[in-house]
C-alpha positions in Angstrom: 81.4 53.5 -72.7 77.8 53.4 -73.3 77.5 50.1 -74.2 78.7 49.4 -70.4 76.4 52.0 -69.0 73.5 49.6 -69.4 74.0 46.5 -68.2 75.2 48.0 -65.2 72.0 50.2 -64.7 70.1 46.8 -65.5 72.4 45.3 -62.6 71.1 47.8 -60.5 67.5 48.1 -61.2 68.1 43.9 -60.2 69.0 44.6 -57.4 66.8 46.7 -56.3 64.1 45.0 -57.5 65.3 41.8 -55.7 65.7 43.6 -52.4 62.1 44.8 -52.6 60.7 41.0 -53.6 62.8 40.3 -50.4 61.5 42.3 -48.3 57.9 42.2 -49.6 58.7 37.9 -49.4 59.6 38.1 -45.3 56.4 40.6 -44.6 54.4 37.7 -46.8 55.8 34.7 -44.8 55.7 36.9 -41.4 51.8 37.9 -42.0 51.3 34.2 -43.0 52.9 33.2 -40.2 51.1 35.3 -37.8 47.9 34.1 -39.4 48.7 30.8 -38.8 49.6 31.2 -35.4 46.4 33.1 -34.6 44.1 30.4 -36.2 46.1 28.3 -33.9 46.0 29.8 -30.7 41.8 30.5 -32.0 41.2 26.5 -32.8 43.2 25.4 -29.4 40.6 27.5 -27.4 38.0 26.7 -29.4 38.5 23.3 -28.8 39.7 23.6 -25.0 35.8 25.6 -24.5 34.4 23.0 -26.0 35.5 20.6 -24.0 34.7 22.6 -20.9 31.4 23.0 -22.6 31.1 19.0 -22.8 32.3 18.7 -19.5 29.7 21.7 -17.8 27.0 20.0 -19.6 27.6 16.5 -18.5 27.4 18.0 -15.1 24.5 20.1 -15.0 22.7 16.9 -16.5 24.2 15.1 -13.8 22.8 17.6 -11.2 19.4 17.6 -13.4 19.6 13.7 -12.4 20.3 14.3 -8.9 17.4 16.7 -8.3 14.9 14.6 -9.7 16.5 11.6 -7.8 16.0 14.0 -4.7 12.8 14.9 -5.6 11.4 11.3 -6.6 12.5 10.5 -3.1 10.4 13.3 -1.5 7.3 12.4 -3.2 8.0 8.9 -2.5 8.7 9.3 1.4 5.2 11.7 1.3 3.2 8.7 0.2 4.9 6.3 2.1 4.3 9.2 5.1 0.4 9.1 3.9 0.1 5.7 3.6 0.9 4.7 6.7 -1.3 7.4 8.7 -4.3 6.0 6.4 -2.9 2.6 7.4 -2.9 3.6 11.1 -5.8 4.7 11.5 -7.7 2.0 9.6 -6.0 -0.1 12.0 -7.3 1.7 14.6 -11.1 1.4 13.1 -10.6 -2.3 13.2 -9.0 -2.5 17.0 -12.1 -0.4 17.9 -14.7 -2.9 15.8 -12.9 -6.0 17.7 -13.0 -4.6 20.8 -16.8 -3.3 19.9 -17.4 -6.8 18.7 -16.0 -8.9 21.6 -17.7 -6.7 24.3 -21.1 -7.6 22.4 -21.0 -10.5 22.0 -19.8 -11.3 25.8 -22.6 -8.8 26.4 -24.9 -11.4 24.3 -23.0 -14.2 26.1 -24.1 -13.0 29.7 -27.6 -12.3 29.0 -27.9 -15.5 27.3 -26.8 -17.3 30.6 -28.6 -15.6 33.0 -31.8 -15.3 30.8 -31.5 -19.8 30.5 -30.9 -19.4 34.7 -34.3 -17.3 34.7 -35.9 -19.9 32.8 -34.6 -22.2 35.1 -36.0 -20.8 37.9 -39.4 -20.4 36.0 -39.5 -23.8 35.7 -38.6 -25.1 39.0 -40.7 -22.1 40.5 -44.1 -23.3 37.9 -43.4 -26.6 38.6 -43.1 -26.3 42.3 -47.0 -24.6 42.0 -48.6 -27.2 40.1 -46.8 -29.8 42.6 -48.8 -27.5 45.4 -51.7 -27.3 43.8 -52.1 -30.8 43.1 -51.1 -31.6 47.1 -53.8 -29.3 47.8 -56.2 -31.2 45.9 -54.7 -34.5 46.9 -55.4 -33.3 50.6 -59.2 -32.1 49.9 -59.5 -35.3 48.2 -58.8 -37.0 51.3 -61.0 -34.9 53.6 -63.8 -35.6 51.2 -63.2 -39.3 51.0 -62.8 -38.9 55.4 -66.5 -36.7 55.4 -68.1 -39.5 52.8 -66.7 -42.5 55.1 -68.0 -40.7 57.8 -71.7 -40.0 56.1 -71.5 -43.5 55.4 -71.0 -44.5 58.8 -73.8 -42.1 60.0 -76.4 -43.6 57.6 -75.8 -46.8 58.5 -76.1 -46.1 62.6 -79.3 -43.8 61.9 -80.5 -47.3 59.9 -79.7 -49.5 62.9 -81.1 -46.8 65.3 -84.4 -47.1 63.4 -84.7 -51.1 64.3 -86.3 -52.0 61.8 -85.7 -56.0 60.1 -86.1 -57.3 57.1 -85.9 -56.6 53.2 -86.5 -52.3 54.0 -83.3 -52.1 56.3 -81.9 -54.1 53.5 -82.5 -51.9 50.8 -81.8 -48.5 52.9 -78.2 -50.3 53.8 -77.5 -51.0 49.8 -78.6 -47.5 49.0 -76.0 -45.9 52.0 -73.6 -48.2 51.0 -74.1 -47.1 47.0 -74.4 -43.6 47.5 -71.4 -43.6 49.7 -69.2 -45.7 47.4 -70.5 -43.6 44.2 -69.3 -40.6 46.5 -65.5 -42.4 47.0 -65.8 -43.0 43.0 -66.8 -39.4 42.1 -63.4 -38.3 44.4 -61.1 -40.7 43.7 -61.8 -40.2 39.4 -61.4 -36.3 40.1 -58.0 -36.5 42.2 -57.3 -39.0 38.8 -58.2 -36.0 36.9 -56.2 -33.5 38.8 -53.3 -35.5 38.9 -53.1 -36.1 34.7 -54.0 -32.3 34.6 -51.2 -31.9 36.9 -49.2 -34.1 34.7 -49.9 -32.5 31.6 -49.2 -28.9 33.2 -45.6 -30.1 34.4 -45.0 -31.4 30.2 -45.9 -28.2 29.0 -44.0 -25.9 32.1 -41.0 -28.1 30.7 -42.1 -27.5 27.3 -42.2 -24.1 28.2 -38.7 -23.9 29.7 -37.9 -25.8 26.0 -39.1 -22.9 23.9 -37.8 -20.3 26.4 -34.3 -21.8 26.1 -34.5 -21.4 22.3 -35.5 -18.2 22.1 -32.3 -17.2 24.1 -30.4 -19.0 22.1 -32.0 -17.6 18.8 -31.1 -14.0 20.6 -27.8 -14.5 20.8 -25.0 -12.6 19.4 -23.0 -14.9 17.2 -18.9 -15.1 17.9 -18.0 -12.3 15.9 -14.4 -13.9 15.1 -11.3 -11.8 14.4 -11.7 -9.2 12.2 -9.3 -8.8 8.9 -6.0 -6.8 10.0 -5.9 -3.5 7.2 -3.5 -3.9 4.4 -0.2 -3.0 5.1 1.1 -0.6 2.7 3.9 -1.2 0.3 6.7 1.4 -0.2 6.2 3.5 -3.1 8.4 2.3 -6.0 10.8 5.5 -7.1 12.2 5.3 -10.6 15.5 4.7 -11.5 18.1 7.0 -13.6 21.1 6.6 -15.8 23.7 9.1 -15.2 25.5 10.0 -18.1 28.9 8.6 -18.8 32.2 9.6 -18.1 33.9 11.9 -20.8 37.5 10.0 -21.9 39.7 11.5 -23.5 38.9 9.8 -27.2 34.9 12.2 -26.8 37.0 15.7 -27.2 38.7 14.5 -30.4 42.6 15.3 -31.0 44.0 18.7 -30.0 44.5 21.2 -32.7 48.0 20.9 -34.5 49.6 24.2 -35.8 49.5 24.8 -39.6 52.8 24.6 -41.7 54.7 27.5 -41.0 56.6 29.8 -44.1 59.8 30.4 -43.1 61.3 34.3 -44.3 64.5 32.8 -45.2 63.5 30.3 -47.8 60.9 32.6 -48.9 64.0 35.4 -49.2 65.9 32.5 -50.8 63.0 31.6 -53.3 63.8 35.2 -54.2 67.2 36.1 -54.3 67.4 32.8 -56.4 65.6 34.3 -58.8 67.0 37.2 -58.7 70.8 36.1 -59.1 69.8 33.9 -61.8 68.6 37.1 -63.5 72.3 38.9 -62.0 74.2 35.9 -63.6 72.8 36.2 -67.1 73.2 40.2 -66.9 77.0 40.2 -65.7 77.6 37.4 -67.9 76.3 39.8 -71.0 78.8 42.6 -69.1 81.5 40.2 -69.5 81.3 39.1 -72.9 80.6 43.3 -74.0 84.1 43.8 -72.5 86.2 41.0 -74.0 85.0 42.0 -77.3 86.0 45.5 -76.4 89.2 44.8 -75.4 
């Protein structure tokens, strides 16, 4: 009877012990599995707040873009703004310069005119007093030559009144007669005289009138032209930016897979196999104790 007694309390202990590898097998491949589901569920949201990571970083940098876009174009339209008000009121310098200019030089133009019809007049007025003055003398010249004719005349009747003959009424005659004809010389070779003096004043009034001319003309205001317009400003050049590329789907890398899962059954199985192989051998030992009992 004893020698039955311990293979089944062998059989026993067996079991036992198989039931606890089972047990301690399922809470194995459970806590595996629970690992395994946590790294999961852990490497899907790391990977999904990456990509949102990816994705709020392309778009800040996109707004980073857009702001200095926007601010590039401020700074531009402020110079371009400047530009033009610099370019304004040069413009308006060089309007008031022309207009300056133009009423100068019509100024100069006017006084340049009138100061040649002063001359003119100069002129006509010096040469209208020479052309008196030489009338005068032309007319005093005549008187004279009228009072030495008439001298002349009077010596020769006082001679004739005298009655006297011969070679002395002659000679008083010849000396009338030379005295009044030096007389006519002496006026007519002054009136000469006065007329090339006249002549010589009427060159040099027109000579005169000559260098008069040129000094107006020397004090003239040359044409001043059109001035230069001002540079017209060119629009500021703004710089240019790259926005960053679109994400596709290929820049988050592949979604996280779930690790191999332990299943409790096979992992009981794994045990029990054991386990029964173990049973097998000790009720085949039971079996043989009995036939050689019996």
């Amino acid at each position: 009877m004893l020698q039955f007694i311990a293979p089944i309390a062998g059989l026993g202990m067996q079991l036992y012990a198989g039931r606890q590898q089972d047990r301690a097998a399922r809470q194995a491949a459970d806590t595996q599995n629970a690992a395994t589901e946590a790294q999961y569920q852990y490497d899907l949201e790391a990977w999904d707040m990456a990509k949102q990571s990816a994705i709020a970083k392309r778009n800040y940098a996109v707004q980073e873009i857009e702001e200095k876009a926007r601010q590039e174009g401020l700074i531009a339209a402020h110079k371009d703004a400047a530009n033009l008000r610099t370019y304004n009121y040069n413009l308006q310098i060089r309007d008031r310069e022309q207009d300056l200019n133009d009423r100068m030089y019509q100024k100069s133009e006017d006084i340049f005119v009138n100061q040649l019809g002063i001359n003119a007049l100069n002129e006509k007025s010096a040469r209208m007093d020479e052309r008196r003055q030489l009338r005068e003398i032309e007319t005093e010249n005549r008187y004279q030559k009228n009072d030495a004719y008439l001298e002349a005349i009077q010596a020769e009747g006082a001679i004739r009144a005298r009655g006297q003959t011969g070679r002395s009424i002659d000679k008083q005659k010849s000396v009338a007669a030379l005295k009044a004809s030096t007389a006519l010389s002496l006026l007519d070779l002054s009136l000469d005289n006065a007329t090339t003096a006249s002549n010589s004043a009427l060159q040099a009034i027109g000579r005169e009138r000559t260098v008069q001319d040129l000094n107006a003309y020397a004090a003239k205001m040359l044409d001043p032209g059109e001035l230069p317009q001002p540079i017209a400003p060119l629009p500021t050049p703004q710089a240019t930016f790259l926005y960053p590329r679109v994400f596709e789907d290929y820049d988050f890398g592949p979604e996280p897979i779930k690790g191999a899962m332990v299943s409790p059954s096979a992992a009981s199985a794994q045990v029990w196999g054991t386990t029964i192989s173990s049973l097998a051998g000790t009720v085949g030992n039971l079996a043989q104790a009995f036939t050689k009992k019996v």
